[in-house]
C-alpha positions as CSV (number, residue, x, y, z in Angstrom):
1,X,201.6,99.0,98.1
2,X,198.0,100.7,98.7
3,X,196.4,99.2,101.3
4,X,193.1,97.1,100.1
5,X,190.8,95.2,102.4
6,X,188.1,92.5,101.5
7,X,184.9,92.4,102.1
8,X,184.3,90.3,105.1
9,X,186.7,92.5,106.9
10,X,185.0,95.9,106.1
11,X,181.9,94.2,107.1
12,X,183.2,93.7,110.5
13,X,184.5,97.1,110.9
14,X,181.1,98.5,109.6
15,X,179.4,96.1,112.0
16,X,177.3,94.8,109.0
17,X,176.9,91.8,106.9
18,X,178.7,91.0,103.6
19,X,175.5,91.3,101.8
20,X,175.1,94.2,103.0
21,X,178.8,95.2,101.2
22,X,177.9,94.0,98.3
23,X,174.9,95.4,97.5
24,X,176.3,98.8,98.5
25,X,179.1,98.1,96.0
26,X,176.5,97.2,93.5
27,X,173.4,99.5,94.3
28,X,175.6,103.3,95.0
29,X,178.3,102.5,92.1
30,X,181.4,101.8,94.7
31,X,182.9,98.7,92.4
32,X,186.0,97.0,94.7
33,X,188.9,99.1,93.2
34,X,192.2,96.5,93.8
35,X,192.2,94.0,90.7
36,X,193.6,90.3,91.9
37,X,197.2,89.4,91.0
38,X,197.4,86.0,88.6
39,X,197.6,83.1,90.3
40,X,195.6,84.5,93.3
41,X,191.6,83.9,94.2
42,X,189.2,86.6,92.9
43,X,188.0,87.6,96.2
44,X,187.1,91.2,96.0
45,X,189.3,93.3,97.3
46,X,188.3,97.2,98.3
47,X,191.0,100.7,98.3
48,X,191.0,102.6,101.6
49,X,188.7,105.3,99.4
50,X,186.3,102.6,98.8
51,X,186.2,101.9,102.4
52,X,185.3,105.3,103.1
53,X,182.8,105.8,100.0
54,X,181.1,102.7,101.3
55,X,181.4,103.8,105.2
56,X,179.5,106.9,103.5
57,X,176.7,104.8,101.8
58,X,176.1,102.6,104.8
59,X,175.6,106.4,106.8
60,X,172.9,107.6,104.1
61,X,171.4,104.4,103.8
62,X,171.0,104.6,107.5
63,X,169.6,108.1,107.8
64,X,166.7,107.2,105.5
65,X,168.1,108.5,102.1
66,X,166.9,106.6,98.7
67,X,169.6,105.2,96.7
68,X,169.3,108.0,94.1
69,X,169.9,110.6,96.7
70,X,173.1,108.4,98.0
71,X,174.2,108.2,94.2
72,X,174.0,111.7,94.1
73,X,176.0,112.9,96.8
74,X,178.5,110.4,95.9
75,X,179.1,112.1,93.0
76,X,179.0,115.2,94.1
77,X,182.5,117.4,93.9
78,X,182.2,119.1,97.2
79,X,181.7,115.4,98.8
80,X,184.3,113.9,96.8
81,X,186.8,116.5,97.6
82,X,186.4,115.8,101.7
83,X,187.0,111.9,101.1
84,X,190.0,112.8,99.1
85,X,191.6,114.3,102.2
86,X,190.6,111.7,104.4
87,X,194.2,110.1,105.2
88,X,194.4,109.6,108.8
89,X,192.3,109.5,111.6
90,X,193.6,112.9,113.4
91,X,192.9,114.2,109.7
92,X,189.1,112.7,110.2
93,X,188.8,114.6,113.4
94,X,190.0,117.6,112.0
95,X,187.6,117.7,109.2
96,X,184.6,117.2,112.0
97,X,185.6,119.6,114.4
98,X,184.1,122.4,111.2
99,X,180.5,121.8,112.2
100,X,179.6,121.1,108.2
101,X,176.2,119.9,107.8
102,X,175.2,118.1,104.4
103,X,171.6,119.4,103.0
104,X,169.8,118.0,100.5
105,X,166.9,118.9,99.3
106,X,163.8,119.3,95.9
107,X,163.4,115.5,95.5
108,X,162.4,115.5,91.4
109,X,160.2,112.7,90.7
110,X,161.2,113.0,86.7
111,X,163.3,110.8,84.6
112,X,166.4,110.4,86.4
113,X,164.8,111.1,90.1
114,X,167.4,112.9,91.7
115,X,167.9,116.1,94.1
116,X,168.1,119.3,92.9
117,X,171.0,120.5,94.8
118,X,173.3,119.0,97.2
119,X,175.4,121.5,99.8
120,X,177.7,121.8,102.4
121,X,176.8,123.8,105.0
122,X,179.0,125.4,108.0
123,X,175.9,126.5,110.3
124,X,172.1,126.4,109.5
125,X,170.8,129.6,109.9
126,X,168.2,130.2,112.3
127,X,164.6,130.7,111.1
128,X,165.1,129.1,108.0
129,X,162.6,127.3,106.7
130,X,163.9,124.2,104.2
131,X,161.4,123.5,101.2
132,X,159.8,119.6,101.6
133,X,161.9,116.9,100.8
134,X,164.9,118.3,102.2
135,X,167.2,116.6,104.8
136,X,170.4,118.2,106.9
137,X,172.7,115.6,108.3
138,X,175.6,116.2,110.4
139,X,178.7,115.1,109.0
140,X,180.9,115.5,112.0
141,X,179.2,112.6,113.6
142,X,179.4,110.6,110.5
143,X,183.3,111.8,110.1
144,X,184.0,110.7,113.6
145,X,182.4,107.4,113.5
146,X,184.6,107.2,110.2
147,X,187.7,107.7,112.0
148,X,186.6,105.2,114.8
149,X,186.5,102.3,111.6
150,X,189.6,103.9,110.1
151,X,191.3,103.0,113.8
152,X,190.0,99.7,113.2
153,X,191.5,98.7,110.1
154,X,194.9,97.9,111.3
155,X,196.2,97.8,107.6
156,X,194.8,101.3,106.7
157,X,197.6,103.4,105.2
158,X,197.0,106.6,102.6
């Protein structure tokens, strides 16, 4: 069986509210994945990759970035493909050892008020000069904290 947490418990380990949870869940598109049997309450119940797409929010959010840009590199393939091959802590560590820095930048005001491109980088070169708007964020600290609240959740199993 997958392991599934609920959302008072991944509050705790995120060393936030519930509210805070749920409006994540609501606001960046991470919906709790693990449907309630019959015959049991309808507390909402979360996947380990919803943990860690949520864990990802709460970074963002944290580092100043507007819901659209938190949308936006939730969807993104390249940022998809790391939490896919987050399994274990020692995995985690692994993953931040590479130095990768996420850089987003060109803020469009139009319809759907997104960025205009979302990378992965494994240095920033020196002497470069990022356009306005643009943000680099190291995800080795974010990965390691991740693995700290992976350690946490004494249920978490891939």
């Amino acid at each position: 069986m997958a392991a599934s947490f609920d959302t008072r418990r991944i509050a705790d380990v995120l060393e936030t509210s519930v509210e805070r949870i749920e409006k994540c869940s609501l606001w960046y598109g991470i919906p709790p994945s693990i449907s309630p049997r019959p015959n049991q309450s309808a507390r909402k119940r979360y996947s380990a990759d919803d943990f860690c797409r949520l864990d990802m929010a709460l970074w963002l959010f944290r580092a100043g970035l507007r819901r659209a840009a938190i949308v936006d590199i939730l969807g993104d393939e390249r940022v998809r493909a790391i939490l896919r091959r987050v399994r274990s802590p020692q995995i985690i560590r692994s993953i931040a050892r590479r130095s990768v820095f996420l850089v987003v930048g060109g803020f469009s005001e139009g319809e759907r008020r997104n960025y205009q491109f979302i990378r992965l980088e494994r240095a920033l070169p020196r002497g470069r000069h990022w356009e306005s708007g643009s943000v680099a964020l190291p995800m080795g600290s974010w990965l390691l904290g991740l693995a700290d609240h992976v350690e946490d959740l004494t249920a978490f199993r891939p």
